[in-house]
KOLGU-653517 format. One record per residue (C-alpha): residue in one letter; x, y, z. Coordinates in steps of 0.5 Angstrom, whole numbers, padded with zeros to 4 digits, always signed. Layout:
N
aXYZ/...
//
This chain:
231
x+0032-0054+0012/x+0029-0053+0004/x+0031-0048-0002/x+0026-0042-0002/x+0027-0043-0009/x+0030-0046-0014/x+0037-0044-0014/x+0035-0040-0009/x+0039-0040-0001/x+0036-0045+0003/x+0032-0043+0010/x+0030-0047+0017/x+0024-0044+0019/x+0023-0041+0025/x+0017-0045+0029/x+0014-0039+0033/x+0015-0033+0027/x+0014-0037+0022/x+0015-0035+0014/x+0011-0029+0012/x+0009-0025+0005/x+0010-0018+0010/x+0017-0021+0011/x+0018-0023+0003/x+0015-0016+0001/x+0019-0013+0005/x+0026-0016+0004/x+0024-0015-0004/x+0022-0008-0002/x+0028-0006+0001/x+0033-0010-0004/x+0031-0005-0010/x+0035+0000-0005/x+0042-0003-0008/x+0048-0002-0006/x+0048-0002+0001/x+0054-0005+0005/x+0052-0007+0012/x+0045-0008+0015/x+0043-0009+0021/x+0035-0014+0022/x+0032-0012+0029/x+0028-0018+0032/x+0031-0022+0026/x+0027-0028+0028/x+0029-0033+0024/x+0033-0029+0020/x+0029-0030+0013/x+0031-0022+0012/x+0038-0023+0012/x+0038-0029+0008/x+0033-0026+0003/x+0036-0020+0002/x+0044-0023+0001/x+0041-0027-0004/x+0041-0020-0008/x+0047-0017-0005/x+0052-0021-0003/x+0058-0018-0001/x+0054-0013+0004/x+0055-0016+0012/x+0049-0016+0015/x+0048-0016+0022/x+0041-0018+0027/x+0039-0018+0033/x+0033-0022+0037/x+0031-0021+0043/x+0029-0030+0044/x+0036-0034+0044/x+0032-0040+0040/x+0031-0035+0034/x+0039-0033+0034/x+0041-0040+0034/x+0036-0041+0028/x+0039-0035+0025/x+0046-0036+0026/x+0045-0043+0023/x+0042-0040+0017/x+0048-0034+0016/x+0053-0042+0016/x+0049-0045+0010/x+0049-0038+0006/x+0056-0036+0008/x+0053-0031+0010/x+0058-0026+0013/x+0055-0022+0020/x+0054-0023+0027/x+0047-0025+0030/x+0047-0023+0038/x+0041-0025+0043/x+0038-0017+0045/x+0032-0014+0047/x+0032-0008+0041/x+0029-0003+0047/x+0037-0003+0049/x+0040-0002+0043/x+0046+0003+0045/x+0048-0004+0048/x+0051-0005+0042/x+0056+0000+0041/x+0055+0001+0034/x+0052+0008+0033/x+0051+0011+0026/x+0055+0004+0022/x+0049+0002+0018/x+0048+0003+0010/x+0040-0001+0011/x+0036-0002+0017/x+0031-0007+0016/x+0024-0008+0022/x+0018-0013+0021/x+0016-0011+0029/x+0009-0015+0033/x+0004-0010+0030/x+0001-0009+0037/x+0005-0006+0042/x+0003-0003+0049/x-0004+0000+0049/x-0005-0003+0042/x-0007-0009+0043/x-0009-0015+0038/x-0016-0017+0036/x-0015-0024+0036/x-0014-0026+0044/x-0009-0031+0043/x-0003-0026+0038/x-0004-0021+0043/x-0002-0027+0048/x+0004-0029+0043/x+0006-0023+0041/x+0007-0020+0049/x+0010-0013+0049/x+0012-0010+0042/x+0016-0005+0040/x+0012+0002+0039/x+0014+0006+0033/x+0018+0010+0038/x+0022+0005+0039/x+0024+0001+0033/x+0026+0008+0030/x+0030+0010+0036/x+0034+0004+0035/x+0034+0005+0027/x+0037+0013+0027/x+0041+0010+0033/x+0044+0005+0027/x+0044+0009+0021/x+0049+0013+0018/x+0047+0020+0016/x+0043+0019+0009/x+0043+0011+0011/x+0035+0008+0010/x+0030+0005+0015/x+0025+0000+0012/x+0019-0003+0014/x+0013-0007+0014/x+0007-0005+0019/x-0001-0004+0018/x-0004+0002+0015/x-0007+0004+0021/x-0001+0005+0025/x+0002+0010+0020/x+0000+0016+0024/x+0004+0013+0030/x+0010+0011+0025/x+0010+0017+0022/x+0011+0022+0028/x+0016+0017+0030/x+0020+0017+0025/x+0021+0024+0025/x+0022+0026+0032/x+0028+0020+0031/x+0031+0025+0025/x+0028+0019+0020/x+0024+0023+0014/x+0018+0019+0011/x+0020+0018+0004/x+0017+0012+0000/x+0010+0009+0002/x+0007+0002-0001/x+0001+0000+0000/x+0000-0008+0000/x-0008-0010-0002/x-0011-0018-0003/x-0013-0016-0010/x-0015-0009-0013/x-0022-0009-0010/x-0020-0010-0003/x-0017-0005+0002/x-0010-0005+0004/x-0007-0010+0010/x+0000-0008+0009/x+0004-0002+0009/x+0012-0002+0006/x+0016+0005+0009/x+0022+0007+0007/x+0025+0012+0011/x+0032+0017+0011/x+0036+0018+0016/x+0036+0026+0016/x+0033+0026+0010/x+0029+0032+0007/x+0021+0033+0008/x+0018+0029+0001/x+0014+0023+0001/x+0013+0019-0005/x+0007+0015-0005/x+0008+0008-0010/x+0003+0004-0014/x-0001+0000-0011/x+0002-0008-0009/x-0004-0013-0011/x-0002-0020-0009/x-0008-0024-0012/x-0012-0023-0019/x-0020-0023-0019/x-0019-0031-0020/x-0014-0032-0014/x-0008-0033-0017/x-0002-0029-0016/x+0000-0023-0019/x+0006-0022-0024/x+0009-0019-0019/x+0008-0023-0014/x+0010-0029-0018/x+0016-0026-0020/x+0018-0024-0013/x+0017-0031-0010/x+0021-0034-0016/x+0015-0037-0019/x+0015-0040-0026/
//
């Protein structure tokens, strides 16, 4: 286990999905929400989000599920050592409605396999790694299932799925409401999209500045520092 930062919360890593900035942005992107008081993760992993996210909330309960028994019992370890108040269960996200807790959640927060059936990695060995993901119309179902009205879905995804995601959502009665797009550098085209959606909300999408992680020297960003707690 190692302190993300100092003075931050401590994390063991998850072996197969390890940390990664699209989940750092995430978690910094929906923390700006507020307020939330119950969380679900779909496909927690490790439960990196969860830990991010109580860093900022803590008196929100935050639940997850994982699909893989070695990622919750990782997970479960991580919510003892942040006395991080929720329950982690073993369930593929697809059966959802198994966990009886429709329309409970403030915050659902997803950073899903980007390659899903018919969508396929281009690099042979994540395609292998990843299997079968959750389509957009499945992790949104489950979302809108777990959301109370007004309650939001954030999630991380590549701009080249956000058609896909966007019809997705709308049909699961989540409008699109906040989009970022995440670049290298402000030259480079963008690699990650940050979506914000709300469960019943109205039409209006509000498109955010641009997230550049490295200046024209390589360093980070001011804002990539201070949202990894760099000095």
């Amino acid at each position: 286990m190692k302190q993300l930062w100092p003075g931050g919360p401590i994390y063991a890593d998850d072996t197969v999905f390890r940390i990664t900035t699209d989940s750092v942005l995430l978690a910094h992107f929906a923390a700006s929400l507020g307020g939330f008081g119950r969380c679900m993760d779909i496909g927690c992993g490790g439960g990196l989000l969860s830990v991010l996210l109580h860093a900022r909330e803590p008196r929100a309960v935050f639940d997850s599920v994982d699909i893989r028994p070695e990622a919750v019992a990782l997970c479960r370890e991580n919510y003892r050592v942040n006395a991080i108040e929720g329950e982690v269960t073993a369930l593929d996200a697809r059966q959802y409605r198994a966990l009886g807790r429709a329309g409970e959640y403030d915050l659902v927060v997803c950073n899903p396999p980007y390659y899903y059936a018919g969508k396929s990695s281009p690099d042979a060995a994540r395609a292998a790694a990843r299997g079968d993901g959750l389509s957009p119309a499945q992790f949104s179902g489950a979302a809108s299932y777990l959301l109370r009205r007004s309650g939001c879905f954030c999630l991380v995804h590549k701009p080249e799925f956000l058609t896909d995601i966007f019809a997705a959502m709308r049909l699961a009665d989540i409008e699109p409401k906040a989009l970022r797009l995440v670049s290298h550098t402000a030259d480079s085209a963008p690699a990650l999209a940050l979506i914000l959606g709300r469960r019943g909300g109205r039409p209006g999408l509000s498109a955010q500045p641009g997230l550049f992680l490295c200046k024209a020297d390589g360093s980070p960003t001011d804002e990539v520092r201070q949202i990894y707690h760099l000095r």
